[in-house]
Backbone of each chain as ProteinMPNN parsed JSONL, in Angstrom:
{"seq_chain_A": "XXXXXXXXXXXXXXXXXXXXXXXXXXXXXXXXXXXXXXXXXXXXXXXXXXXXXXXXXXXXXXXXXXXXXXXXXXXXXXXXXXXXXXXXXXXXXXXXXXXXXXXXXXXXXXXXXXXXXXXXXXXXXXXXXXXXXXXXXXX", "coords_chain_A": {"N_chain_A": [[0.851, -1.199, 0.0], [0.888, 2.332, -0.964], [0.089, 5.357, -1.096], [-0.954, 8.686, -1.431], [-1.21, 11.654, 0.355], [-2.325, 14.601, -0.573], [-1.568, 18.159, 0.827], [-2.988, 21.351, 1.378], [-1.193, 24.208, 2.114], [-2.706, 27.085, 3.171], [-3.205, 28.957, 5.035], [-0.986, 30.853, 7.404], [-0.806, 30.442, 10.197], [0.3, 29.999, 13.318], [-0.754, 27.56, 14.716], [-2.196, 25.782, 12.872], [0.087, 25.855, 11.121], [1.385, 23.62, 12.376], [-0.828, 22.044, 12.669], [-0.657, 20.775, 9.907], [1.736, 19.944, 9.58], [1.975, 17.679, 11.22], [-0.488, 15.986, 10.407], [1.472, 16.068, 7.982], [3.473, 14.492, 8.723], [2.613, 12.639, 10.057], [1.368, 10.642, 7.539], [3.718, 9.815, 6.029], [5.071, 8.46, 7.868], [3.456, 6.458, 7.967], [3.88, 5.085, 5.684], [2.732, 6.741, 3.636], [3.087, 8.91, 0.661], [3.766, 12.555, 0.439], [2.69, 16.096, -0.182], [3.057, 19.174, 0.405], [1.917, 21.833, -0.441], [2.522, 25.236, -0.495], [0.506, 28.582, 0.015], [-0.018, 31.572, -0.533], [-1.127, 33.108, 2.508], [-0.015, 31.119, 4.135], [2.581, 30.818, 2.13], [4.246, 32.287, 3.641], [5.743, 31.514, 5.982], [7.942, 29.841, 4.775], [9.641, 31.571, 4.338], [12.904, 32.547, 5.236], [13.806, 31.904, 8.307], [11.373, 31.949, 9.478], [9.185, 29.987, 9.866], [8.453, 29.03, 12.547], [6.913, 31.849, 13.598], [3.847, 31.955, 13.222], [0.86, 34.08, 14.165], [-1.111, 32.664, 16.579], [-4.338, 31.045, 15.482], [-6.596, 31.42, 16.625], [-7.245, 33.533, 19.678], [-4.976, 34.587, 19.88], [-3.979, 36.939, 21.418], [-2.446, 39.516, 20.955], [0.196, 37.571, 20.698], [0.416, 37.337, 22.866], [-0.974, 35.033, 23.607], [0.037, 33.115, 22.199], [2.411, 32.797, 22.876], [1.79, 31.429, 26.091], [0.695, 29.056, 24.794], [3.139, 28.253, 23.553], [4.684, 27.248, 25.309], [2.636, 25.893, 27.096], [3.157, 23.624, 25.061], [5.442, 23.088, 24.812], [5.857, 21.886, 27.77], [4.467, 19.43, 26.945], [5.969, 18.343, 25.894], [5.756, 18.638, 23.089], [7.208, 18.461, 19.443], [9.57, 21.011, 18.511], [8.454, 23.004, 15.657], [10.317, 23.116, 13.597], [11.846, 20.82, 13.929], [9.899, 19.086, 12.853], [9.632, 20.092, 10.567], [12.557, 19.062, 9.627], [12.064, 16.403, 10.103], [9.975, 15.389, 7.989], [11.545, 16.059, 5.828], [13.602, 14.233, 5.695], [12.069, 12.104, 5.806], [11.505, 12.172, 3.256], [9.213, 13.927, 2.249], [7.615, 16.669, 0.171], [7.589, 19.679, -0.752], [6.334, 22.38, -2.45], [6.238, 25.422, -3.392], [3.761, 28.317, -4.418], [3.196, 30.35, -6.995], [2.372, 31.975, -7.787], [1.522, 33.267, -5.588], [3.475, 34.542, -4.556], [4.406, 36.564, -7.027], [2.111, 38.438, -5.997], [2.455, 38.793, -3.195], [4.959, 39.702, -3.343], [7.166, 38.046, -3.341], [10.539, 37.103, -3.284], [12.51, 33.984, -5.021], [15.152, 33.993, -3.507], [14.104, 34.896, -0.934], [12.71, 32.644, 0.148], [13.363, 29.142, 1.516], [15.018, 27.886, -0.311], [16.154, 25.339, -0.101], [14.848, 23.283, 0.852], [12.212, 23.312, -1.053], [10.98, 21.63, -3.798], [9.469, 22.648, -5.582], [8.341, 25.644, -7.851], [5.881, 26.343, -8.248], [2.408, 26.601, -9.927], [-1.407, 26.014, -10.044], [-2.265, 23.802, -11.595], [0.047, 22.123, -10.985], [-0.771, 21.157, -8.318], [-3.278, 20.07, -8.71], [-2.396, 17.889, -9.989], [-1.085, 16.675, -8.432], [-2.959, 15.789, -6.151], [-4.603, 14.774, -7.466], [-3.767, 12.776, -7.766], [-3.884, 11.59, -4.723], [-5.16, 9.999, -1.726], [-5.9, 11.19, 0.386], [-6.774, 14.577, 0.591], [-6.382, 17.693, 1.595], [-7.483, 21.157, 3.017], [-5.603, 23.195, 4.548]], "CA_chain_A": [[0.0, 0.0, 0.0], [1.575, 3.006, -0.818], [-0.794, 6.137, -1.474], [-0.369, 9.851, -1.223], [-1.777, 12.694, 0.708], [-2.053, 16.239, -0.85], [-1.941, 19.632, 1.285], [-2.948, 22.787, 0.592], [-0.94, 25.048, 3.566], [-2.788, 28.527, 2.831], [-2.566, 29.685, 6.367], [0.247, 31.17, 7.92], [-1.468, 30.187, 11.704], [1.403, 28.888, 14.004], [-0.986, 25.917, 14.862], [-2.419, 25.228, 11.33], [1.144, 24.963, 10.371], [1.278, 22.416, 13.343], [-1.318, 20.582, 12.0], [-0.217, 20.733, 8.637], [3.094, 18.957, 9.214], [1.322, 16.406, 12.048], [-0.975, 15.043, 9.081], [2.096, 15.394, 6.835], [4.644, 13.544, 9.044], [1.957, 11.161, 10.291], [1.052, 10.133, 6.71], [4.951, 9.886, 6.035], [4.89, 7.532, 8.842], [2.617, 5.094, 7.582], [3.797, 4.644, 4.188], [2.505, 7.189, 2.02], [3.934, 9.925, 0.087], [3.54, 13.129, 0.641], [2.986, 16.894, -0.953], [2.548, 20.378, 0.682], [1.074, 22.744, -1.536], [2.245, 26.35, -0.061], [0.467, 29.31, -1.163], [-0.77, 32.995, 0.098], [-0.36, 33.605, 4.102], [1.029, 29.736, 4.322], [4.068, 30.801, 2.11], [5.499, 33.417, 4.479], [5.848, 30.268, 6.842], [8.557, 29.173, 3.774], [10.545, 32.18, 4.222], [14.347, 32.282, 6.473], [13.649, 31.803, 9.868], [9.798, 32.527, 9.282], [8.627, 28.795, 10.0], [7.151, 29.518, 13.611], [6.863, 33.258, 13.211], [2.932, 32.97, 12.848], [-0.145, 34.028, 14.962], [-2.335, 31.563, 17.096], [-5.521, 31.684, 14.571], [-7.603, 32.22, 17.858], [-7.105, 34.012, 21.152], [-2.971, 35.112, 20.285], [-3.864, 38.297, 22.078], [-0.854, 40.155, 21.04], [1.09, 37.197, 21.163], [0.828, 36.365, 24.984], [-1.646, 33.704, 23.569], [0.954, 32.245, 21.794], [3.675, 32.208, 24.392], [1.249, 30.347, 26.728], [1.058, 28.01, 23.596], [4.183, 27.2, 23.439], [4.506, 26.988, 26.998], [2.256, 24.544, 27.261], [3.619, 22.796, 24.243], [7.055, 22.303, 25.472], [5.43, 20.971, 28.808], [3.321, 18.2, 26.655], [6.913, 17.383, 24.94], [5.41, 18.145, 21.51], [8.717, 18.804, 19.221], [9.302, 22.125, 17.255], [8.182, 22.896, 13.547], [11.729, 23.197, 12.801], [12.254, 19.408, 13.739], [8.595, 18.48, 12.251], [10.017, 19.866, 9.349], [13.27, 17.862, 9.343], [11.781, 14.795, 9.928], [9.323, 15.904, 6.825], [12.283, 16.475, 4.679], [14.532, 13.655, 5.835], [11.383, 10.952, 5.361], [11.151, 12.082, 1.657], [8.083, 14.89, 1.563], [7.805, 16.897, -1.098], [7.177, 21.016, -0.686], [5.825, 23.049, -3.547], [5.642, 26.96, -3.403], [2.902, 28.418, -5.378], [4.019, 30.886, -7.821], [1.234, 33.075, -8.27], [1.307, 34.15, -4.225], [5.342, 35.107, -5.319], [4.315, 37.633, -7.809], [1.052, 38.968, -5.615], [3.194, 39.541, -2.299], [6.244, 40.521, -3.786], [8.224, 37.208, -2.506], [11.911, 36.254, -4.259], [12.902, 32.94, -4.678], [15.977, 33.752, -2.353], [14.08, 35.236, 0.157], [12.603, 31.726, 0.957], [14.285, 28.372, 2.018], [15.28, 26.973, -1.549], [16.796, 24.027, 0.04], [13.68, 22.469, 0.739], [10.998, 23.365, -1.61], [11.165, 20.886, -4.442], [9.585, 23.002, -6.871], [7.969, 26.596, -7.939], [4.573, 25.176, -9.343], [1.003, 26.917, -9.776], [-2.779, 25.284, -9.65], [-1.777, 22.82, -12.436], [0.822, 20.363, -10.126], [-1.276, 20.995, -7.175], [-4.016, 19.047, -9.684], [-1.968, 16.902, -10.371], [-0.952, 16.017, -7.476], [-4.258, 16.116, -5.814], [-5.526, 13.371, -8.287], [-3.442, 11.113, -6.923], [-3.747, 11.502, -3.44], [-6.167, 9.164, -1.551], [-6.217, 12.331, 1.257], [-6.114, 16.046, 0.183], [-6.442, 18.325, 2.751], [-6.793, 22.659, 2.592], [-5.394, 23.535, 5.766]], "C_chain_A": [[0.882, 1.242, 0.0], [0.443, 4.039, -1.597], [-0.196, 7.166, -0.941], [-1.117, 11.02, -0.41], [-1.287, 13.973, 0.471], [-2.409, 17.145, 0.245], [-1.721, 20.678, 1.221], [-2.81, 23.876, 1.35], [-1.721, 26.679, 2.968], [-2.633, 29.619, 4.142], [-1.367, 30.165, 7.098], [0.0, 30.874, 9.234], [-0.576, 29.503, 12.135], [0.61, 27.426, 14.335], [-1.375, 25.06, 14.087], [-1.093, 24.994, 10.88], [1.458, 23.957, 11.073], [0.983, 21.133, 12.77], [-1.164, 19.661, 10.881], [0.79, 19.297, 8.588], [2.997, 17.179, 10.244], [0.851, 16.021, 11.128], [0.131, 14.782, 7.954], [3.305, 13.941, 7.556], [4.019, 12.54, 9.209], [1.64, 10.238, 8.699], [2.448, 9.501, 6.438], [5.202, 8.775, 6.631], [4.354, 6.432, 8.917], [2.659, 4.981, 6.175], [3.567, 5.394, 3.257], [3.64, 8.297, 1.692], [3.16, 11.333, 0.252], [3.448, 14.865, 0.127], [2.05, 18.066, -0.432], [2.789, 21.205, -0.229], [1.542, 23.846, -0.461], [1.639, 27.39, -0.554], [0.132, 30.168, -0.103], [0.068, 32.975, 1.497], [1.209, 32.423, 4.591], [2.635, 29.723, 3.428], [4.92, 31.786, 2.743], [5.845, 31.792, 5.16], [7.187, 29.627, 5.995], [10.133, 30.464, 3.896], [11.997, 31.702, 5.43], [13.739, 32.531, 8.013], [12.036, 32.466, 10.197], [9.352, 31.247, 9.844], [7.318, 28.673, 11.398], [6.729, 30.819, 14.167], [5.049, 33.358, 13.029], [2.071, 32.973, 14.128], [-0.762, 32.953, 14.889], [-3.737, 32.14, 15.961], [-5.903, 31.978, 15.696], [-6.796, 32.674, 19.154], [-5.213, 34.057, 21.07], [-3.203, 36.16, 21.4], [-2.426, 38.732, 22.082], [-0.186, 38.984, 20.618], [1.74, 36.729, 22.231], [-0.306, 35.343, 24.477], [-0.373, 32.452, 23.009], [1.965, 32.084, 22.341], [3.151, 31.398, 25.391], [1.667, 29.156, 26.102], [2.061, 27.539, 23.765], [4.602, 26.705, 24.726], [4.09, 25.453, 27.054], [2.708, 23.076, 26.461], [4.577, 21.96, 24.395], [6.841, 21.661, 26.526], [4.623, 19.263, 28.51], [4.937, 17.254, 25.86], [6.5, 17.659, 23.304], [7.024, 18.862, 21.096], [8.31, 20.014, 18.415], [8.815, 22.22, 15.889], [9.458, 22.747, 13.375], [12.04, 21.357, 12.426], [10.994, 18.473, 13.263], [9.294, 19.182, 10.991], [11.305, 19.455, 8.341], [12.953, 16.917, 8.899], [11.059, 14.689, 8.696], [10.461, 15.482, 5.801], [12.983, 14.736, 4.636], [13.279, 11.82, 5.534], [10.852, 11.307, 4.048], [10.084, 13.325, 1.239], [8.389, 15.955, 0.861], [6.959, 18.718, -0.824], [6.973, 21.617, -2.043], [5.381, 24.76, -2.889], [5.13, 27.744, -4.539], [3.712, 30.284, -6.228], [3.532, 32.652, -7.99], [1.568, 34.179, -6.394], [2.84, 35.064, -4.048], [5.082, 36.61, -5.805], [3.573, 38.633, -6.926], [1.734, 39.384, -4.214], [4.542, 40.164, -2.234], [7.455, 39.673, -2.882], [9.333, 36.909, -3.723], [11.245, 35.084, -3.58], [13.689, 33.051, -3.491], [15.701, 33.968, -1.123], [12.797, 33.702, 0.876], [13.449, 30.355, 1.235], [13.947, 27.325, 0.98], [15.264, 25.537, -1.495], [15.561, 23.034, 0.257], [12.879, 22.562, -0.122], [11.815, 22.615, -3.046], [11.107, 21.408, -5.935], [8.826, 24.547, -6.854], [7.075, 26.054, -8.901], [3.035, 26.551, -9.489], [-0.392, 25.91, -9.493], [-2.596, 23.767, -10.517], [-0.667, 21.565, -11.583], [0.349, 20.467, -8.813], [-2.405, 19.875, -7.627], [-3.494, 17.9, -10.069], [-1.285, 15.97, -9.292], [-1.961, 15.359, -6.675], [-4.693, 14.238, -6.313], [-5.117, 12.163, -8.005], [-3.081, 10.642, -5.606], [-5.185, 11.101, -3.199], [-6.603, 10.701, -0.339], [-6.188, 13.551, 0.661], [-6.991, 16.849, 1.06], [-6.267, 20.219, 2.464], [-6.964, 23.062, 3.911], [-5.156, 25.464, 5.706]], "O_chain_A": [[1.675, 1.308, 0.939], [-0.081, 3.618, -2.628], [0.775, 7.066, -0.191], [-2.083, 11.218, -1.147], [-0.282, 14.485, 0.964], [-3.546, 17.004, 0.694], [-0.61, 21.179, 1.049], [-3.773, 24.626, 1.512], [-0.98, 27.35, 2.251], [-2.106, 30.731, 4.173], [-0.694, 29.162, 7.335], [1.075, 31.162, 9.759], [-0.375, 28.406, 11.614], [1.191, 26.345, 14.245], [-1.17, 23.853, 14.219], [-0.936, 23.964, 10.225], [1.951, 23.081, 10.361], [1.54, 20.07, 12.497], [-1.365, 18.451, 10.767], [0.734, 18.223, 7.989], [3.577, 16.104, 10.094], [1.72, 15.427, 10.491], [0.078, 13.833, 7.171], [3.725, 12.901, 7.048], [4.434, 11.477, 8.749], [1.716, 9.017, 8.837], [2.347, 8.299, 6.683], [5.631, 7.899, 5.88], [4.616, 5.529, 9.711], [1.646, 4.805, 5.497], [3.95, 5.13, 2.117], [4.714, 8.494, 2.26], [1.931, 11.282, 0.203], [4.638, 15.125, -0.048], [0.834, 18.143, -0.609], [3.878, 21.283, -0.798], [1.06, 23.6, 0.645], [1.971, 27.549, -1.728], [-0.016, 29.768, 1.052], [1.281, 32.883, 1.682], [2.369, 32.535, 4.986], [3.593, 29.017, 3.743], [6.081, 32.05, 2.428], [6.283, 30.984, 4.341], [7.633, 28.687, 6.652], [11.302, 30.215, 3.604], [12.0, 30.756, 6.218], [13.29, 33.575, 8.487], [11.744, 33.311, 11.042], [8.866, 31.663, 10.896], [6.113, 28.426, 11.411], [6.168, 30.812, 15.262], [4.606, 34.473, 12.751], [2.298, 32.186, 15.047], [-1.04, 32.29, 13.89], [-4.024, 33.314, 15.722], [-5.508, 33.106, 15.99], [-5.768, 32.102, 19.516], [-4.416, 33.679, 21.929], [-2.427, 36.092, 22.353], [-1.52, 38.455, 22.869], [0.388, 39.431, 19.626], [2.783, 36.15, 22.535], [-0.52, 34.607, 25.44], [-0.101, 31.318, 23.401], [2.49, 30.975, 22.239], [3.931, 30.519, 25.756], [2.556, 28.39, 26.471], [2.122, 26.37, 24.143], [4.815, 25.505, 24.896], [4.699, 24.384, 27.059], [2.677, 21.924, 26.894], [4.703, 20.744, 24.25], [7.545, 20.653, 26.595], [4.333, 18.355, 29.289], [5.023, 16.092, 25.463], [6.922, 16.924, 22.412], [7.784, 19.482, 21.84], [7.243, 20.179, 17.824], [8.905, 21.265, 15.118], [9.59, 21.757, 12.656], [12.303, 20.785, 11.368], [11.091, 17.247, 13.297], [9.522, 18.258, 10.21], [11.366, 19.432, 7.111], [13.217, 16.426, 7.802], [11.491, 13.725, 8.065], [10.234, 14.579, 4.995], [12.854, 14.077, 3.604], [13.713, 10.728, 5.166], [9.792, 10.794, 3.687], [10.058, 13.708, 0.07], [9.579, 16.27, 0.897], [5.733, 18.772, -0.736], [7.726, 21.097, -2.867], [4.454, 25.083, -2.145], [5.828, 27.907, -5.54], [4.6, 31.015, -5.789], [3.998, 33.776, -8.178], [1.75, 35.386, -6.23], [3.017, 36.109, -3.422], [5.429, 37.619, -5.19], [4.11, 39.739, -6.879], [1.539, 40.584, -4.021], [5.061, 40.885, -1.381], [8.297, 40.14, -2.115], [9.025, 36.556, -4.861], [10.425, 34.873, -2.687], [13.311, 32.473, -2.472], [16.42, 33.595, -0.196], [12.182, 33.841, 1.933], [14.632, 30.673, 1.112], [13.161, 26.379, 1.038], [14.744, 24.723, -2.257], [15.547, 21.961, -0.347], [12.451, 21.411, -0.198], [12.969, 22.912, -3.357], [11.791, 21.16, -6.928], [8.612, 24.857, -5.682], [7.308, 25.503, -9.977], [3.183, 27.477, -8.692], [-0.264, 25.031, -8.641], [-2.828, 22.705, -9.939], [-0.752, 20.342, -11.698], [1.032, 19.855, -7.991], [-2.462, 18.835, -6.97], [-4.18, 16.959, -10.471], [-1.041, 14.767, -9.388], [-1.74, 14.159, -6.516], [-4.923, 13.153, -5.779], [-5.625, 11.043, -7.96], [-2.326, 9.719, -5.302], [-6.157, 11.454, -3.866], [-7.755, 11.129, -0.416], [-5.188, 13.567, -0.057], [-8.197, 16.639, 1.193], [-5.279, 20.675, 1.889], [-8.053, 23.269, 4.446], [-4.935, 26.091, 6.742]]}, "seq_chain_B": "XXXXXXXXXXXXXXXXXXXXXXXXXXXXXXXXXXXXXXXXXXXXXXXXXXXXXXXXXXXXXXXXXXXXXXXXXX", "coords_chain_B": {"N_chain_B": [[23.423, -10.345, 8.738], [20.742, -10.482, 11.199], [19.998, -7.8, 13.148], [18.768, -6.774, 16.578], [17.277, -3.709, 17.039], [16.691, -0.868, 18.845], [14.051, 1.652, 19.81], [13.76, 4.206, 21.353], [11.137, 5.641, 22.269], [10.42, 7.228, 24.973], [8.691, 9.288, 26.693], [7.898, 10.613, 24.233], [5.76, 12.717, 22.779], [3.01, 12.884, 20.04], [3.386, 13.895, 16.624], [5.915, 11.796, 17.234], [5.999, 9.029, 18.294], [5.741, 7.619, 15.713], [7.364, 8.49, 13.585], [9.453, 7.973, 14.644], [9.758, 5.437, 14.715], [9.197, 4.923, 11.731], [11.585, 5.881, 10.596], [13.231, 4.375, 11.928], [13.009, 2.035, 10.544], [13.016, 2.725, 7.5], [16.251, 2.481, 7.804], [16.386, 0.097, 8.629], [17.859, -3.445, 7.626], [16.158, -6.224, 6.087], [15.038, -8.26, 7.402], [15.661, -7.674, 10.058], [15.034, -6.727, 14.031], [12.631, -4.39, 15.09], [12.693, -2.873, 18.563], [10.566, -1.353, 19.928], [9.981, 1.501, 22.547], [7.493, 3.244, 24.607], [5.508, 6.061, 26.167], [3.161, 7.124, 24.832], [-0.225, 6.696, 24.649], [-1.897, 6.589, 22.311], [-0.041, 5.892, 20.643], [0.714, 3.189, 20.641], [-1.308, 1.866, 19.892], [-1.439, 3.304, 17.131], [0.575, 2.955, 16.311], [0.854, -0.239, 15.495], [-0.67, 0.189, 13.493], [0.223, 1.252, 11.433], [2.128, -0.541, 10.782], [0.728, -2.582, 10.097], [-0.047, -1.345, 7.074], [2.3, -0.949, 6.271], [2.782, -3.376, 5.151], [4.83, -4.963, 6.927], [5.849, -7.167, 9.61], [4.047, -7.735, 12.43], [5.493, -8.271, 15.583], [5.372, -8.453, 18.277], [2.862, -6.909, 20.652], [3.268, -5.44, 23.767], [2.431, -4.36, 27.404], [4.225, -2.754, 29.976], [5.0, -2.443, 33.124], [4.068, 1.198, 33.291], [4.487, 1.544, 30.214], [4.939, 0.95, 26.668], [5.549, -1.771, 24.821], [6.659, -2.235, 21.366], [7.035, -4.734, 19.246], [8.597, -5.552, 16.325], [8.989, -6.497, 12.594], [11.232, -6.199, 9.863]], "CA_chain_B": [[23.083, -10.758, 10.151], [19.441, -9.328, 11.577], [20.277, -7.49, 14.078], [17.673, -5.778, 17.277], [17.049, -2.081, 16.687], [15.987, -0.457, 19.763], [14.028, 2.959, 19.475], [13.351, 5.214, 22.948], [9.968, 6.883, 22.523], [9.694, 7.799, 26.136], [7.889, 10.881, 27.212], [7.403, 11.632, 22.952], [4.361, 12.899, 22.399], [2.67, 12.674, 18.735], [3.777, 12.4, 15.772], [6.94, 11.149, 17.328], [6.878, 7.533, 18.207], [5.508, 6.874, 14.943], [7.765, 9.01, 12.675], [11.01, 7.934, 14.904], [9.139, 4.216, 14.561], [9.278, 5.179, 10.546], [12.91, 6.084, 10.196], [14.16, 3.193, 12.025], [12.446, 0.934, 9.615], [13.687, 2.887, 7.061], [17.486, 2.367, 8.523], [16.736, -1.439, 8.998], [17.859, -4.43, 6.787], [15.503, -7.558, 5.874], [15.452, -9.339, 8.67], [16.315, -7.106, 11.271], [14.146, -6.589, 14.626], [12.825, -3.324, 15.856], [11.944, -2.652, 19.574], [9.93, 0.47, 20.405], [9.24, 1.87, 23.687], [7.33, 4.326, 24.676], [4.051, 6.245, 26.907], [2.149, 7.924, 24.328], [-0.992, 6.109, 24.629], [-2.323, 6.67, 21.334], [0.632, 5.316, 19.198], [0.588, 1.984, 20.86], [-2.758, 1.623, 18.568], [-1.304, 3.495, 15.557], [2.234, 1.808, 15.401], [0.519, -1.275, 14.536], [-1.663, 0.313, 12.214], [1.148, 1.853, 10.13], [3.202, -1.775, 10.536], [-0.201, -3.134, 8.679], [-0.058, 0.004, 6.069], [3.097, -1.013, 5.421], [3.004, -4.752, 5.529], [5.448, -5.498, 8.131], [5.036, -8.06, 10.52], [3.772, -7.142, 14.035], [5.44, -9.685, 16.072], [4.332, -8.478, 19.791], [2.717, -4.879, 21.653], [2.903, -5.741, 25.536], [2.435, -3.173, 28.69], [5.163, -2.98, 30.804], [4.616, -1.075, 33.771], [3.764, 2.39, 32.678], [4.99, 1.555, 29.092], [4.108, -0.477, 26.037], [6.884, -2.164, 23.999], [6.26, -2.946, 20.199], [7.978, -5.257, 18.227], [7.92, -5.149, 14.235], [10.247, -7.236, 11.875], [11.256, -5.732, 8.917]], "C_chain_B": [[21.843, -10.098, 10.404], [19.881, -8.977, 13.013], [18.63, -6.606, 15.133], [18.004, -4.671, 17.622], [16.578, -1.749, 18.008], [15.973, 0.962, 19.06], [13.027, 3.749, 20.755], [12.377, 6.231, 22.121], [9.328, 7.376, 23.806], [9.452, 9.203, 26.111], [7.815, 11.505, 25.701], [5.906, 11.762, 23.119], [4.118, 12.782, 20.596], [2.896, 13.967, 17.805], [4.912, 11.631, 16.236], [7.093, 9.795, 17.342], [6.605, 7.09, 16.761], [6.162, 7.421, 13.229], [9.411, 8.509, 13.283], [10.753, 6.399, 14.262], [9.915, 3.939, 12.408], [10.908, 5.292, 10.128], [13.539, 4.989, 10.982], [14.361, 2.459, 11.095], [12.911, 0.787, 7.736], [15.195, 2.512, 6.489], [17.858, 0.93, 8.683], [16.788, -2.18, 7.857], [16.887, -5.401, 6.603], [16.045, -8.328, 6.926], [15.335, -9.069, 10.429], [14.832, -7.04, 12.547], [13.675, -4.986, 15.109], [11.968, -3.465, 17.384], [11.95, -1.126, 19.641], [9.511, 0.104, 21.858], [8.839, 3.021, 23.585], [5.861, 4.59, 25.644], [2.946, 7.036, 26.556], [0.884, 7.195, 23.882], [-1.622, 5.768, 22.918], [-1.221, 5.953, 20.525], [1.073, 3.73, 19.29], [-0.997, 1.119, 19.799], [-1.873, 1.878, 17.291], [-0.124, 2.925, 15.234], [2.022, 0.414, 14.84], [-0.148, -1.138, 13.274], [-0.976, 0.542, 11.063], [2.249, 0.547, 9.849], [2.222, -2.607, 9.167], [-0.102, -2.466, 7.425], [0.683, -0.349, 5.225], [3.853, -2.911, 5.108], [4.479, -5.74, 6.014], [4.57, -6.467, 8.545], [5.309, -7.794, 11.799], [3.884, -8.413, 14.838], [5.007, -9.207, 17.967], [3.78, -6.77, 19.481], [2.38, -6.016, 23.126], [3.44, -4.077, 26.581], [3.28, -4.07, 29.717], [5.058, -2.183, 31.351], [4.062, 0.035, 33.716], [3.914, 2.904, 31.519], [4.652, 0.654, 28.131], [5.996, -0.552, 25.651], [6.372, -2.865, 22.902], [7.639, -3.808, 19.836], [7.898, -5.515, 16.562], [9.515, -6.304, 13.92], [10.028, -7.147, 11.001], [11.325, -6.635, 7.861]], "O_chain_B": [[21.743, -9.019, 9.82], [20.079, -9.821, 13.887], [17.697, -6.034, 14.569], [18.915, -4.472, 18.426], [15.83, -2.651, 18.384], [16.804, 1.491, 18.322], [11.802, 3.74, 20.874], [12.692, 7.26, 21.523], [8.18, 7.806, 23.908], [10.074, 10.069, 25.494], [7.689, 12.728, 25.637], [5.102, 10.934, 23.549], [5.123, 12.591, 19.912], [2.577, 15.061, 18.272], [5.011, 10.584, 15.596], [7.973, 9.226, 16.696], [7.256, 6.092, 16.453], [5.76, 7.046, 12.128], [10.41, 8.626, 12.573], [11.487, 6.085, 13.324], [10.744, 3.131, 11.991], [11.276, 4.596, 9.181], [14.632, 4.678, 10.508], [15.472, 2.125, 10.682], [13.074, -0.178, 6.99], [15.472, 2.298, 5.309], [18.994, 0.475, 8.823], [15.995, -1.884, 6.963], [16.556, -5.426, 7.788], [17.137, -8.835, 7.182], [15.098, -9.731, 11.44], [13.701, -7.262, 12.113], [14.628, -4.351, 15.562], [10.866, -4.007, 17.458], [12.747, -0.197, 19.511], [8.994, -0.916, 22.314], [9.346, 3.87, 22.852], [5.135, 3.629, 25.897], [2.078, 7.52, 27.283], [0.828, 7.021, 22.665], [-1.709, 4.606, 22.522], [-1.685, 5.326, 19.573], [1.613, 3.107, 18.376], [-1.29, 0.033, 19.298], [-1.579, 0.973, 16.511], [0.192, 2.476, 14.132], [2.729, -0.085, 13.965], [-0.236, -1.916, 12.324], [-1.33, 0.199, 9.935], [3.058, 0.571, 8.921], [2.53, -3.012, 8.046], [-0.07, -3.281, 6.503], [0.495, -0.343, 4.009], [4.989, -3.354, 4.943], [4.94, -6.794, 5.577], [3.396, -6.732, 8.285], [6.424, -7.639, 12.296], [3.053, -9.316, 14.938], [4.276, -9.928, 18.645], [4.056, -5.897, 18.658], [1.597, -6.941, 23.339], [4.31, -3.212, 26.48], [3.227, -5.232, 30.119], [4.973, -1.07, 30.832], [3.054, -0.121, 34.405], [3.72, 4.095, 31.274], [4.112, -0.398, 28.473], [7.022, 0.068, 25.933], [5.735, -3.903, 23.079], [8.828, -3.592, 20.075], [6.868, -5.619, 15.896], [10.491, -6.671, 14.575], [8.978, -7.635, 10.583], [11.359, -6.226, 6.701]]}, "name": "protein", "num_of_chains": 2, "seq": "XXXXXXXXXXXXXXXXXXXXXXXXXXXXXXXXXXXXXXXXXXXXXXXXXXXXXXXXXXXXXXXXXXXXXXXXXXXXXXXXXXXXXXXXXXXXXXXXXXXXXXXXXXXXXXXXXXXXXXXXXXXXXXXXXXXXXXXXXXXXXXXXXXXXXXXXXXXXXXXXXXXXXXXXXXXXXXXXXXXXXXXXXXXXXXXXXXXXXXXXXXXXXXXXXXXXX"}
């Protein structure tokens, strides 16, 4: 059994990217293959040292919501995005930054983290990816 | 030779035992054994599920004290 799950990160939300890379590593984890789709808020999250840089979608207040957050996070043991998106990289998954959200926020290539993203794609290899994923997901 | 893999998932929480679980398996030869430990309740369920996924063979899960211990053979 080997099947694929597509996702479509559009959020920049420090815990949507959470979840993001929990459904991607867990899929990763059980065999399949894997393919985050970045685009809009979700590709700042792509830039240099941007990765956990975003607001709690609910109740950040300022930003003291999200220091609780992690607070509590580091007390539960969960591990960083940084090393959720190691383990990502290092079990094979497959990043895509959308092309169109490039032009429309005024992102370089250099000003995100080349080394990972696989490819500079639009709606067309998100489709195509998509079609052959048994999961696809728009986080 | 098959050799036994040990892989320390104490105190991970999720996704860990089942992405460290993943890169052992990775890492291991035909043959080889892996032991997992660990106390994240939930991946004592899903580490077998992803051994089926990936048709391994699930040779134990037993509770040990406050801990399970899988075994898989690659």
């Amino acid at each position: 059994m080997k099947d694929k799950t597509t996702l479509i990160v559009e959020s920049g939300d420090y815990d949507k990217i959470y979840s993001a890379f929990i459904i991607a590593n867990g899929s990763l984890a059980m065999g399949m293959d894997v393919s985050m789709y970045f685009t809009f808020w979700g590709l700042n999250r792509l830039k240099k040292n941007k990765l956990d840089k975003g607001p709690l979608s609910k109740m950040n207040f300022l930003g003291l919501g999200k220091l609780f957050m992690k607070w509590k996070m580091k007390k539960a043991n969960v591990r960083s995005l940084e090393e959720m998106l190691n383990d990502f990289v290092q079990l094979g998954g497959k990043i895509f930054a959308c092309d169109m959200t490039m032009d429309i926020l005024g992102i370089e290539k250099e000003d995100l983290r080349e080394e990972i993203i696989t490819d500079f794609c639009a709606v067309g290899t998100y489709i195509k990816e998509a079609r052959e994923s048994e999961i696809t997901l728009y986080i | 030779m098959s050799k036994e893999i040990k892989v320390n998932c104490m105190g991970e929480n999720c996704p860990v035992p089942l992405v460290e679980t993943r890169k052992a398996i990775n890492k291991a030869k035909e043959g080889d054994i892996l032991v997992i430990t660990g106390d994240h309740a939930s991946s004592k369920k899903e580490i077998p599920m992803a051994v089926e996924a990936m048709d391994l063979e699930l040779i134990s899960v037993k509770d040990i004290d406050d801990y399970w211990e899988i075994k898989i053979g690659v």
